[in-house]
C-alpha positions as a Markdown table, in Angstrom:
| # | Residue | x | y | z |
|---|---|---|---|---|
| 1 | Unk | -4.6 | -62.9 | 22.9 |
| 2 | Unk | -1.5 | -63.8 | 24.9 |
| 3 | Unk | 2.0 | -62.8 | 23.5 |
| 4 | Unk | 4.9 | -65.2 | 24.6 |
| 5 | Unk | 8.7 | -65.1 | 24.1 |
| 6 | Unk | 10.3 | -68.3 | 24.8 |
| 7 | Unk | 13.9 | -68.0 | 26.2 |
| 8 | Unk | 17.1 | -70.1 | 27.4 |
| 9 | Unk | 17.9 | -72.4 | 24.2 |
| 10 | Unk | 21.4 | -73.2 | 23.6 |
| 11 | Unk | 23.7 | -75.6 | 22.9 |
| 12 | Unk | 24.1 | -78.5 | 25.7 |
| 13 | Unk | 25.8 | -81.6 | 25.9 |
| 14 | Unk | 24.0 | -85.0 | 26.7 |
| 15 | Unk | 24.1 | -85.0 | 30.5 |
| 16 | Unk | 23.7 | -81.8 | 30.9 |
| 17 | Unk | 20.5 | -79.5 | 32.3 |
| 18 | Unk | 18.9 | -76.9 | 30.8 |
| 19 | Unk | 16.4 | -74.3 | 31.7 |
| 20 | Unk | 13.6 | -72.5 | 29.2 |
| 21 | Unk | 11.5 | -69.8 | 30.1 |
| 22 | Unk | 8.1 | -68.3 | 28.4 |
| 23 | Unk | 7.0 | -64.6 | 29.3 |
| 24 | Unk | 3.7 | -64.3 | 28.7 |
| 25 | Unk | 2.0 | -60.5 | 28.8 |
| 26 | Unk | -1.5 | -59.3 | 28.1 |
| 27 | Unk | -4.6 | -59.3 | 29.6 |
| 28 | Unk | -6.3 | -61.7 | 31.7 |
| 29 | Unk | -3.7 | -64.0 | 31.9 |
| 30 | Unk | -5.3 | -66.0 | 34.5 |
| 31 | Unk | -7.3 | -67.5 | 32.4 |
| 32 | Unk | -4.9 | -69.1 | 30.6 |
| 33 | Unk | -3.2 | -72.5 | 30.9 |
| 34 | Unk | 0.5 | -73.0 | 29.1 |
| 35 | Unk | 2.6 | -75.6 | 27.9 |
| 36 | Unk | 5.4 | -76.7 | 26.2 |
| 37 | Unk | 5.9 | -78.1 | 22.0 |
| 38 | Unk | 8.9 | -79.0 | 20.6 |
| 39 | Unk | 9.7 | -79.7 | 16.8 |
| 40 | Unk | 12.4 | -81.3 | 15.4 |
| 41 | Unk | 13.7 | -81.0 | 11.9 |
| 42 | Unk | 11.4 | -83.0 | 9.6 |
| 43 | Unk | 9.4 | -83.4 | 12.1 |
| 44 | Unk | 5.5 | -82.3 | 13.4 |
| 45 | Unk | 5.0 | -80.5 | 16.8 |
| 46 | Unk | 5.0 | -82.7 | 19.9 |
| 47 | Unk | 4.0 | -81.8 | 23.1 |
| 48 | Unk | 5.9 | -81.9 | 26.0 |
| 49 | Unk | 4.4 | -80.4 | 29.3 |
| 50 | Unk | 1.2 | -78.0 | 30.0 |
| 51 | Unk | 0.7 | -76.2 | 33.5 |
| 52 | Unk | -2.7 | -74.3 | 34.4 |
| 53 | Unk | -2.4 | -70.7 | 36.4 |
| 54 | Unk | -1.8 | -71.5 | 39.6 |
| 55 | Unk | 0.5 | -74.1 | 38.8 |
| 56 | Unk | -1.9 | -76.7 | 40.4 |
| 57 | Unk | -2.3 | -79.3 | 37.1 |
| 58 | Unk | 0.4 | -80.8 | 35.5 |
| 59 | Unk | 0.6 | -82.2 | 32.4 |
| 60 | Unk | 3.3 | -84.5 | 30.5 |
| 61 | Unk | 3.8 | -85.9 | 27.6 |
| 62 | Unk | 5.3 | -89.8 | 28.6 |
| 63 | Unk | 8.3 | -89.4 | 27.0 |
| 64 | Unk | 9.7 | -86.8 | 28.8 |
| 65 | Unk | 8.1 | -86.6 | 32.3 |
| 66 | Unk | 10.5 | -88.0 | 33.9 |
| 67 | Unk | 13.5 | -86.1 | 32.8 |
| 68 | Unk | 11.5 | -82.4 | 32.0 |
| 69 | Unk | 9.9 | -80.2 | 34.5 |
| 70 | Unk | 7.4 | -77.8 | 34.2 |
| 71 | Unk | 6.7 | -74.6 | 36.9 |
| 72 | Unk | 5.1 | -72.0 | 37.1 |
| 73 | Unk | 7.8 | -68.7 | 38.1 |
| 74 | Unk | 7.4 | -65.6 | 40.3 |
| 75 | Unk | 5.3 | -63.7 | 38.9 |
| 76 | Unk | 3.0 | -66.2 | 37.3 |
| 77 | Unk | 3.3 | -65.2 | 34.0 |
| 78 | Unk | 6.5 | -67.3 | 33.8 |
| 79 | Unk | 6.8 | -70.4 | 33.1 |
| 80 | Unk | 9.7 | -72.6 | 32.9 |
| 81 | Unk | 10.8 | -76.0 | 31.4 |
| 82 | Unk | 13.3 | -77.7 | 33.3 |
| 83 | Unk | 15.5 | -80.1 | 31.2 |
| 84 | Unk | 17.6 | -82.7 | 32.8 |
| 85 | Unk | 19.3 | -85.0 | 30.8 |
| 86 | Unk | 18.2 | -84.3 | 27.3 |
| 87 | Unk | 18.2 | -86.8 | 24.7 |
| 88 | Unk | 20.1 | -86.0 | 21.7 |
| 89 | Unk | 18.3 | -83.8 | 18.8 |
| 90 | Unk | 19.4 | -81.5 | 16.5 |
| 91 | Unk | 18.2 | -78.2 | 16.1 |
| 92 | Unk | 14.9 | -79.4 | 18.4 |
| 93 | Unk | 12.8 | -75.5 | 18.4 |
| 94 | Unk | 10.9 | -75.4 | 21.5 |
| 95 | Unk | 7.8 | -73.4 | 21.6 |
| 96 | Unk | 5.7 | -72.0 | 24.7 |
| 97 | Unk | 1.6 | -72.1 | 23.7 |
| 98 | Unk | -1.0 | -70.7 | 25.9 |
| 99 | Unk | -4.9 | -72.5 | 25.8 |
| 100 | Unk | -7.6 | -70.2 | 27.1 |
| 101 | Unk | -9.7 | -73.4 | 27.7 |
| 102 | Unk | -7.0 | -74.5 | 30.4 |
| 103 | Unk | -7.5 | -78.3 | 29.2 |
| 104 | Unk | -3.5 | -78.6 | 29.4 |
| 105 | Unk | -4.3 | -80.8 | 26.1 |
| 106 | Unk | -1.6 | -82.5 | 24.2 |
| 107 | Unk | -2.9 | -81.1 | 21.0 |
| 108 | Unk | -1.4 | -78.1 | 19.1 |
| 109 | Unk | -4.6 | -77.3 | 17.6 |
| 110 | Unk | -5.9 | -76.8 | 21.2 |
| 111 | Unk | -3.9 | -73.6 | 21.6 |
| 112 | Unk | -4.7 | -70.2 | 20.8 |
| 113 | Unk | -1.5 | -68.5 | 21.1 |
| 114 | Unk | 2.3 | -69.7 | 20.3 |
| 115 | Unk | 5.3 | -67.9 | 21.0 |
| 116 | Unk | 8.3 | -68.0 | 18.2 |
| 117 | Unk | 10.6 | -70.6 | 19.9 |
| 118 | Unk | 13.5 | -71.1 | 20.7 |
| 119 | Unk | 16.3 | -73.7 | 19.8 |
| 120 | Unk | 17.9 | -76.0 | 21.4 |
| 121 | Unk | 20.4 | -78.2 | 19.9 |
| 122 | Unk | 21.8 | -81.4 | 22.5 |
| 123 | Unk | 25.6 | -83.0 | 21.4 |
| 124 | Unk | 27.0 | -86.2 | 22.5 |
C-alpha cells in the first residue's frame, strides 16, 4: 500500500488562498492515481479533485473546479490542492486518497489508501 501525509491546513479567511500537499511514499507509486476528500462536521466524505501519475487526467468534483486546483509536484509523489477562494466551513478535514485502479473516481470506496487529513477551518 501507499502511505500519505496530508499537509498545509490552517486557518484562512474567505478570500483568501490556500495550498495542501499529500506525500505519498512506497512502492510502485506509478501506479497509483490520487485525489482529494474533504469532510465536514456532520457530514459524509466528498470528493473534490483526483490526478493520475503523470499528471495528465484531471478530475473535479463540480463544486469546486473552478476555485480548487489539483497538480502533480516535483517529485511526483506530491500532490497538491490549490484553494482559491474557499467557501466558508468549519473544521472541513481534508484527506489525500490514492486508487491503484487510476479511475480518478469520485467514490471513496474506490480508494485503497487514505492519509489522516488535515484541517482546514475558513472564517468570514
Amino acid at each position: 500500500q501507499v502511505q500519505l501525509v496530508e499537509s498545509g491546513g490552517g486557518l484562512v479567511q474567505v478570500g483568501d488562498s490556500l495550498r495542501l500537499s499529500c506525500a505519498a511514499s512506497g512502492h510502485d507509486l506509478a501506479s497509483y492515481s490520487q485525489a482529494w476528500f474533504r469532510q465536514a462536521p456532520g457530514k459524509g466524505r466528498e470528493f473534490v479533485a483526483a490526478i493520475s501519475w503523470s499528471g495528465g487526467r484531471i478530475n473535479y468534483a463540480n463544486s469546486v473546479n473552478d476555485r480548487f486546483t489539483i497538480s502533480r509536484r516535483s517529485p511526483k509523489s506530491t500532490v497538491s490542492l490549490q484553494m482559491n477562494n474557499p467557501k466558508t466551513w468549519v473544521k472541513v478535514v481534508y484527506y489525500c486518497a490514492s486508487d491503484f485502479s487510476r479511475k480518478l473516481s469520485d467514490l471513496a470506496h474506490e480508494y485503497d489508501s487514505w492519509g489522516q487529513g488535515t484541517q482546514v477551518t475558513v472564517s468570514s
